[in-house]
N, C-alpha and C positions, 0 to 999 in steps of 0.2 A: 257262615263266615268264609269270604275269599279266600282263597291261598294262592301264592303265584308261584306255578310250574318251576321244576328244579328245572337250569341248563347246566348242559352237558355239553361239555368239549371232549367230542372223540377226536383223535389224531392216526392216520390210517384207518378213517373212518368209512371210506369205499373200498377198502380189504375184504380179506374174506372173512377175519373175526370183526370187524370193524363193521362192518357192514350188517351182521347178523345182533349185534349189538344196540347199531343203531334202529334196526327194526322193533327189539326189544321195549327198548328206551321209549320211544314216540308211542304205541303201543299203551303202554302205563301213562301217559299221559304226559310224559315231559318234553322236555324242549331241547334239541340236539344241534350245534352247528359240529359239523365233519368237514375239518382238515384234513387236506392230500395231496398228496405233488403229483399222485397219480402215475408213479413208475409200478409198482404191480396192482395198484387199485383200479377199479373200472366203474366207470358212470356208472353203467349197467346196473350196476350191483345196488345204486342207490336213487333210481331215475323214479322209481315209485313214491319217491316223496319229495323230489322237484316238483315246488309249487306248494308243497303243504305247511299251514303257518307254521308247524313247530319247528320247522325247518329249515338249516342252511347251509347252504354249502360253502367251502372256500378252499381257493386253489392255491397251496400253499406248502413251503419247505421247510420243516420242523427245525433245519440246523440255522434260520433267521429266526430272529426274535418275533412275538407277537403280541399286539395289546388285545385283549379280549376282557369282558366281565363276565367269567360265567361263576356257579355252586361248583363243581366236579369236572376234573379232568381224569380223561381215561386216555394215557396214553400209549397207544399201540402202534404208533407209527416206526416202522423199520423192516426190509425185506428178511423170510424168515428162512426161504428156501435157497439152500448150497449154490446151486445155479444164478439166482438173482442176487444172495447176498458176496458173492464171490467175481461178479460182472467188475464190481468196481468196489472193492474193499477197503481203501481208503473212505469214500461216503460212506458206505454201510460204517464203522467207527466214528466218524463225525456225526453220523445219526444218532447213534445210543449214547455217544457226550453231548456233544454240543444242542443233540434236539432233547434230550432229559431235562439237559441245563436249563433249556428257555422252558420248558414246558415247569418246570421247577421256579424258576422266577417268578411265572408266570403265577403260580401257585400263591405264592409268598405275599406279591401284591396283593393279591383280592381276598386272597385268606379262603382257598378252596380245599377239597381233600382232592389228592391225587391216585391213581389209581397206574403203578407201571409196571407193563407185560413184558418180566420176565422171562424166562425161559428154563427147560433142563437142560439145557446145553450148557449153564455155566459149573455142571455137579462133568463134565468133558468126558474123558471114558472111564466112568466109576471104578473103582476098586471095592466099593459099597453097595451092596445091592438088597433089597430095593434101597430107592436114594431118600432119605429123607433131610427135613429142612435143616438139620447141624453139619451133615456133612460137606465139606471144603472143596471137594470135587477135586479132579486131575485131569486141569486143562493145559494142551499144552500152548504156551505162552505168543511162541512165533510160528504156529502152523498154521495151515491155509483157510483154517474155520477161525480162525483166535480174532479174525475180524468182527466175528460174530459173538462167539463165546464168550471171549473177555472185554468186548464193549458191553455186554449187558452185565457183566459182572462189575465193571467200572463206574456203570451205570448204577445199579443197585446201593454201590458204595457212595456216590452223590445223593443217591437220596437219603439214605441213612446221616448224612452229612450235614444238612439240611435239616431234618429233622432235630438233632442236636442242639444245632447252634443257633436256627431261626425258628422252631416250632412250628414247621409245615406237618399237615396233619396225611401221613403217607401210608398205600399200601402197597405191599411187591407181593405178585402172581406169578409163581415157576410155573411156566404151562409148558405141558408134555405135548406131545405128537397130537396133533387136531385135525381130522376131517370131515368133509361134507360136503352140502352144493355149494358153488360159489367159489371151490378152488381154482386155480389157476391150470389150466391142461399141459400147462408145457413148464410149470414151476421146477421139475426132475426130481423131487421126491417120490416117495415109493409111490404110495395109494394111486397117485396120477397117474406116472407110469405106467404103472400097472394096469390100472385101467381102461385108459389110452390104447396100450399096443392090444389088449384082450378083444374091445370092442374091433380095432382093426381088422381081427386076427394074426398080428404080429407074435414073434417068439417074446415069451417075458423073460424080462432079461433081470438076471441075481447076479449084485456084486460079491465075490467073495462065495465060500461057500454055503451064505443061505442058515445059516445058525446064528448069526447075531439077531438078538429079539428086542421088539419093539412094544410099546403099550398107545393105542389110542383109540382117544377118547372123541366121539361125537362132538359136533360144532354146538348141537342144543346144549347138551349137560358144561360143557363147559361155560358157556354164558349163561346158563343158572350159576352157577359157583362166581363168576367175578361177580356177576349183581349183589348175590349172597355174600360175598368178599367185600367189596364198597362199601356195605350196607351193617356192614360189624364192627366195633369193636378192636378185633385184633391187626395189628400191624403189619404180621408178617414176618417175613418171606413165609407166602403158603404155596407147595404143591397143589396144583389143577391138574389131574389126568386120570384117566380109567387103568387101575392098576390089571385090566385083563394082557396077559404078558403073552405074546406067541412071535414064535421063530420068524423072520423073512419067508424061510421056506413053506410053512403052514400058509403063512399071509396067500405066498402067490397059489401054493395049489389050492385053496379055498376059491382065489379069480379064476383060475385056470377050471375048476370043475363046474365053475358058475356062467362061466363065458359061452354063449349063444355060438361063437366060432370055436373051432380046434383049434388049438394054441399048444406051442410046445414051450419047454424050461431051454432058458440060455443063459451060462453062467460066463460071469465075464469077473477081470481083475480087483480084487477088491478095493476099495475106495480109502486114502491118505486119512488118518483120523477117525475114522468109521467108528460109533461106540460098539463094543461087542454087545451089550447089554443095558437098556433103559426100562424102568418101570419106576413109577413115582409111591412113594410112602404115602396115604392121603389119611393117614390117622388124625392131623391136627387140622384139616379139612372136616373130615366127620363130627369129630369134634365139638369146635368152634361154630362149625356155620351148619350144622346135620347135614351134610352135602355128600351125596356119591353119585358119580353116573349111575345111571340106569340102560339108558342104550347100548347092547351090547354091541361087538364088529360085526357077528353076520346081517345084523338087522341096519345096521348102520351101512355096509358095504352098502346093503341093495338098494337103500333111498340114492346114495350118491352115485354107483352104477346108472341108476336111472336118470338121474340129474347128466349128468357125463352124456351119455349117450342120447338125449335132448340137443346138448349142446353140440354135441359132432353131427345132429341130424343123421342119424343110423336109423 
């Protein structure tokens, strides 16, 4: 007996989770069209399947409305990194309303399940640690991230909205710190940076003194966990992220001892908002969907060092 291919609407679909997603998807055999305005997305990232039936692309701004028929929406359109989501923070907030909003309409017509990439950033700089999914977070409201923070937080609260009162069938992904190929080299988060100036042989540069800890998780285990997430049951809000917890400072002397150049430490002012502290709870991950990373950081740094250093042609 036939069956016809689930489609999938990815939204920041030539991102970098976007992108590794949609390779995923096609892959198992379904059908993806990827939305993108393509301010941090790149062709690039998706040019191996220009041309392939299950595939389409379309060049487009989450904060207009869109008619589409598809099964599934995985919505991950919106810039994630301080640097791009901070360029124009007005858009970045119209992103996470106004493109949830349509992406959510959009829902409601066709009768799809939705899938929206949360973040930890709305748990802002915890007073709870680790964070898990009941905690309320303490973001603050008018600081220079709150374009980010509390748009996805505003955003979360329309889905749930929805949910209620139109029976869209919803799930929310708090994703932690995420990296691999496919990042953006000049985004200004750490992992880039860092490995950026290292390949150069520039100084690594720590905001602050180098004690605020972070947790992340590989780009693969995370896109097992949202598949695993879509593909369940539970509604959510679920933590995505590799609860291994290590200082900035570790972070960089791990680049710093692995870097092919000598590199020295450069400490510089610390950063407006900065959380001192992130690591994700993934108890009702484990749970609900048996999901945990597996790829640890050193094994992970060295796949993306190597991707990086590909891209800078070193």
């Amino acid at each position: 007996m036939l069956t016809t291919p689930v489609k999938n609407l990815v939204t920041g679909g030539a991102g970098f989770l976007g992108s590794h997603l949609v390779d995923r998807l096609i892959k198992y055999g379904e059908e993806v069209i990827c939305l993108d305005n393509f301010f941090t997305g790149s062709e690039e990232n998706i040019e191996h399947w220009i041309g392939h039936p299950s595939f389409e692309l379309i060049h487009h701004d989450v904060t207009e409305p869109i008619q589409l028929d598809v099964d599934r929406i995985w919505h991950l359109a919106c810039p994630a990194s301080p640097i791009h989501y901070q360029f124009n923070p007005i858009k970045t907030a119209k992103t996470s309303f106004l493109g949830t909003y349509n992406m959510l309409g959009l829902a409601r017509r066709v009768g799809s399940r939705i899938l929206f990439a949360s973040t930890s950033e709305v748990y802002g700089n915890p007073e709870k640690h680790p964070q898990p999914e009941d905690y309320n977070g303490n973001v603050n409201p008018i600081g220079i991230r709150s374009c980010y923070n509390e748009g996805k937080r505003v955003a979360e609260s329309l889905c749930y909205d929805y949910m209620r009162m139109h029976g869209i069938d919803i799930r929310i992904a708090r994703i932690f710190n995420t990296y691999g190929p496919r990042m953006l080299l000049n985004d200004g988060r750490l992992i880039s940076n860092l490995l950026v100036q290292s390949i150069h042989g520039k100084d690594l540069t720590i905001y602050g003194n180098g004690n605020q800890t972070r947790s992340f998780c590989f780009v693969d285990d995370l896109i097992d966990g949202l598949i695993l997430f879509m593909n369940s049951p539970n509604i959510g809000p679920m933590n995505l992220g590799n609860p291994e917890e290590l200082s900035i400072l570790q972070i960089t002397n791990l680049i710093r001892d692995t870097s092919i150049k000598k590199v020295n430490l450069k400490f510089l002012k610390e950063l407006k908002d900065d959380p001192l502290k992130r690591k994700p709870s993934i108890y009702l991950a484990q749970k609900e969907l048996n999901w945990e990373p597996k790829i640890m950081f050193k094994e992970g740094l060295s796949i993306t060092r190597d991707y990086f250093t590909k891209k800078l042609k070193f």
